[in-house]
C-alpha positions in Angstrom: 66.3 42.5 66.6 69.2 41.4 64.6 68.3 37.9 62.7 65.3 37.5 64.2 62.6 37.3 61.6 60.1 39.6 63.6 57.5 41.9 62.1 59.7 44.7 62.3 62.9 43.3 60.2 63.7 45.1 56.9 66.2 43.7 54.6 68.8 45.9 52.9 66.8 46.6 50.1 63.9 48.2 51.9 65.9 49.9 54.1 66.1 53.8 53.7 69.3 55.2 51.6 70.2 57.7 54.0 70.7 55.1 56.8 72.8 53.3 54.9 74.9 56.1 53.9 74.9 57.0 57.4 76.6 53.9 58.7 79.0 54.2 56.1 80.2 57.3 56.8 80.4 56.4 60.7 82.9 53.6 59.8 84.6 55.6 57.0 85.2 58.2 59.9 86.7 56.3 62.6 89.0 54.2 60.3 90.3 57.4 59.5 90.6 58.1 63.3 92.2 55.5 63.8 94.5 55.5 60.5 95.6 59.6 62.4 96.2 57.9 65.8 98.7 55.1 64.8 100.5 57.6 62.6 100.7 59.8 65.7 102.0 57.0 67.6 104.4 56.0 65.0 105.9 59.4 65.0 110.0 59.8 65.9 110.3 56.2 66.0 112.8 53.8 64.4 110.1 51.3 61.7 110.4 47.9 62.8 111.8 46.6 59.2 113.4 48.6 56.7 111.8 49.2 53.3 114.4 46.6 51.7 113.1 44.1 54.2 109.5 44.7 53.3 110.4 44.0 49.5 112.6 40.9 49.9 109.4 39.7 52.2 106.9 40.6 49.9 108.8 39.1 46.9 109.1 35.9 49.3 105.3 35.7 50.2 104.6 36.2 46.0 106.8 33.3 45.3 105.0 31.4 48.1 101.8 31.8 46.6 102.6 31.1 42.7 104.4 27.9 43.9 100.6 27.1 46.1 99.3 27.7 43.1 101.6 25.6 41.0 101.2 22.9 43.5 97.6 22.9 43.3 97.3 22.5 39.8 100.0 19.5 39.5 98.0 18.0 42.4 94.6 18.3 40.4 96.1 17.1 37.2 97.7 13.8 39.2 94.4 13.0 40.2 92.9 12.9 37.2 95.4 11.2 35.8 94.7 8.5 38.7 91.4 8.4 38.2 91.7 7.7 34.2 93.6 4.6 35.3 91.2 3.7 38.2 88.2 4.1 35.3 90.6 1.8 32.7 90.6 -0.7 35.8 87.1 -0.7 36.9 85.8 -1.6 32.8 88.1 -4.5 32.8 86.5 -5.6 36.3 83.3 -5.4 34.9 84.0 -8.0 32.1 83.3 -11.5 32.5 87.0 -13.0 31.9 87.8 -10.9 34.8 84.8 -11.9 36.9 85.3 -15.8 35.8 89.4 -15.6 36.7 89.0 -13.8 40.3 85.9 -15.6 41.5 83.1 -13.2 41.3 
C-alpha cells in the first residue's frame, strides 16, 4: 500500500539493497530504450533548428536568466531600502510631538 501507514510499510532505509538496485536498473534500462527509439526515429531527417539556432537560443535563455537574477536582487535591495524609511517613520510616530500634533 503506497502511503498508507499499514503494518507492512517499510521506509527506504529498511528496505533491502538489492530492490532498490533493482528498480534502478529497470528505469536506467528503458530510458535507454527509449533514448535508442527517438534516435531511430530521428534518423534521415532534416533537425528542426540548426546548431547555430540552438546557440543564439541558449545564449538568449542565459541572458534571460542573469537579468531574473539581476532583477531579483535590485527588487530585494529596494525593499529594504523601503523598509529602512518605513522603520525611520514608524519611531517618529511613536513620539509624543507626533502623537500630540496628529491627534492620537
Amino acid at each position: 500500500m503506497a502511503g498508507g501507514g499499514g503494518a507492512q510499510s517499510r521506509s527506504l532505509e529498511q528496505t533491502p539493497t538489492w530492490a532498490v538496485a533493482g528498480v534502478c536498473l529497470v528505469l536506467l534500462a528503458i530510458s535507454i530504450f527509449i533514448e535508442h527509439v527517438i534516435e531511430l526515429i530521428g534518423k534521415n531527417k532534416v533537425p528542426l533548428i540548426s546548431s547555430d539556432a540552438i546557440h543564439q537560443l541558449h545564449v538568449f535563455i542565459f541572458v534571460l536568466a542573469v537579468s531574473h537574477v539581476l532583477y531579483c536582487i535590485l527588487t530585494m535591495a529596494l525593499g529594504k531600502a523601503k523598509m529602512r524609511r518605513w522603520k525611520s517613520w514608524e519611531k517618529e510616530t511613536r513620539t509624543a510631538e507626533y502623537q500630540f500634533t496628529n491627534g492620537w
